[in-house]
N, C-alpha and C positions, 0 to 999 in steps of 0.2 A: 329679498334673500331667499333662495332657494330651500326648500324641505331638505333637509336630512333624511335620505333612505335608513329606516331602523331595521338592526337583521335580528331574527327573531333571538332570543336564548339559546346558546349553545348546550345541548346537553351532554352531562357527562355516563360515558358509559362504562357499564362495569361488565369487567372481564371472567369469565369461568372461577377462575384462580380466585376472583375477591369474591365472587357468588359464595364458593366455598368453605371464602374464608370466615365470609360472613355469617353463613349455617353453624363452624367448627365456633364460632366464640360467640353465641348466642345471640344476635343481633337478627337471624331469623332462627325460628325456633320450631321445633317437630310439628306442633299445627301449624304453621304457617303453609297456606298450601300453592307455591311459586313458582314457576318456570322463567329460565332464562331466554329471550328473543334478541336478537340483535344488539344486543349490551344493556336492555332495556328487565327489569325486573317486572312480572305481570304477577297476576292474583290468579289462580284457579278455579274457575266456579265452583260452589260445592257437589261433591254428587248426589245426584238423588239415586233412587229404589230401582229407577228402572232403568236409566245410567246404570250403575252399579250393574244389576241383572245381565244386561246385554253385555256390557266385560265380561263377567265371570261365565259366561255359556259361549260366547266367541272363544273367549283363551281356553278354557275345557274340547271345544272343539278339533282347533287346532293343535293343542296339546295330543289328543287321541291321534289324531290323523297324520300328526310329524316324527310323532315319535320322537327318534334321537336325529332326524334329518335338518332341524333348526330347535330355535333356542325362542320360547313367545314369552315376548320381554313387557309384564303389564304393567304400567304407569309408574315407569322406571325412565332415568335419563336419558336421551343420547345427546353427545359431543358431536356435535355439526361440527363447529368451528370455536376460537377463542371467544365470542361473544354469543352465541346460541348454544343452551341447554336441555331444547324440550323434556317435553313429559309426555311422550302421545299414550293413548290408552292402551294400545295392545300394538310392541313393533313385533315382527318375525326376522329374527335375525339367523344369520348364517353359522352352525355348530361352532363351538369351539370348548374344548377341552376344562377348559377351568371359567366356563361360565359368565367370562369377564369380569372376573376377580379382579386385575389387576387395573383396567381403566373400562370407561364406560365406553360401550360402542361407537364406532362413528359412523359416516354415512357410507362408507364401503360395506362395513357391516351390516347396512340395513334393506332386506328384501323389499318388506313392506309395511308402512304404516296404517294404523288405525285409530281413525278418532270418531268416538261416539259424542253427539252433540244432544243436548237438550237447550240448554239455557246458551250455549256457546256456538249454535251453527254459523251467525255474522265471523265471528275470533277465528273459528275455523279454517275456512274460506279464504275468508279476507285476508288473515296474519300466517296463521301455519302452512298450511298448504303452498302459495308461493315460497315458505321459507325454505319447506321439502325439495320444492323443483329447484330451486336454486341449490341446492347441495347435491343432487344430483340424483335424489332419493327416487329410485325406479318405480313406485308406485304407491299412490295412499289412496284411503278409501276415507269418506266420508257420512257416516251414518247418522242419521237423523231419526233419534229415539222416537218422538212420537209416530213417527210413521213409518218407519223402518226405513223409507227410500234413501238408499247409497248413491252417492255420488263415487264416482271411480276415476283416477286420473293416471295418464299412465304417458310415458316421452316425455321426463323432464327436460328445462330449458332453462335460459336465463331468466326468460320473462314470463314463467311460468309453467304448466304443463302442454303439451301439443293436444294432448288425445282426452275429450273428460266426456263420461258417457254416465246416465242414470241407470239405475236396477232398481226395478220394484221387489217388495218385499219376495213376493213368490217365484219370484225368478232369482234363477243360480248366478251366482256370484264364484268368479273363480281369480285368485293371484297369480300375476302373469308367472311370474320368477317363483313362486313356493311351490314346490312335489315334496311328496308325502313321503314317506318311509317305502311303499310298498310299490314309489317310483309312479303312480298316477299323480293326477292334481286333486285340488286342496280344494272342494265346491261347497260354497256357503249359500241356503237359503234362507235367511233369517224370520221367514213367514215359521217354515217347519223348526228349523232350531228354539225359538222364545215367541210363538204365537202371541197376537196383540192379546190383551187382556179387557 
């Protein structure tokens, strides 16, 4: 008698709508620290001090330098699609008036993403990053707390991004798609911004 092919467990995925629903009636609750991926619910590492650090001196940066020219969105959601709700660390999104009051960004919205990695540079990589190129997310950056080197990725595609280049800490970093208020570009050294310690 021939084997029976067994196909793995179907998994059931949940939609933005129930993610939400399931924040609004306690079933995930204000510590819980979660993001939405592919219908899939993930955990969020916790941050550390220097995580932490290099968010709040990146978006300080940024903030200075954009002015009112975008909106630097720090570990807030955006709406890719009905099954994707990241949390990247610092997106720059494109102005708008009321802040995104009324729904979270989605990927037209998003100049460019930022995610600083300590505990998380594999999740990164491996899980977010193609999920950006696949939405069409024109450029993310991938920072690697202990050593500062950025990963930069830029011509999303279906299957990923076309163009991924390294930046050492002492070297400029610049967003293809972000100018500044005063109409130059947006150049990050993160050696001079948060020196190693």
């Amino acid at each position: 008698m021939a084997a029976i092919p067994l196909a793995p467990p179907a998994r059931h995925l949940i939609s933005a709508a129930a993610f939400h629903r399931m924040a609004e009636t306690g079933i995930l609750g204000p510590a819980d620290r979660v993001e939405l991926i592919d219908g899939e619910i993930f955990d969020m590492s916790p941050i550390g001090a220097l995580h932490a650090a290099l968010v709040a001196r990146l978006a300080m940066h940024f903030s200075q330098r954009l002015g009112g020219a975008a909106v630097v969105w720090c570990q807030n959601p955006i709406r890719l699609d009905e099954l994707s709700e990241p949390e990247p660390d610092i997106a720059i999104l494109r102005p708008r008036a009321d802040f995104y009051a009324t729904a979270h960004p989605g990927p037209a919205d998003v100049l460019l993403v930022i995610e600083v990695a300590d505990t998380s540079l594999a999740y990164d990589l491996g899980t977010k990053v193609p999920l950006y190129a696949r939405h069409g997310i024109p450029e993310a950056w991938v920072i690697d707390a202990a050593t500062r080197r950025t990963r930069v990725f830029r011509r999303p595609a279906v299957n990923g991004y076309a163009d991924e280049t390294s930046v050492e800490p002492h070297e400029q970093l610049s967003g293809g798609g972000v100018v500044a208020d005063d109409g130059g570009p947006v150049v990050v050294a993160l050696a001079r911004l948060l020196p190693a310690g």
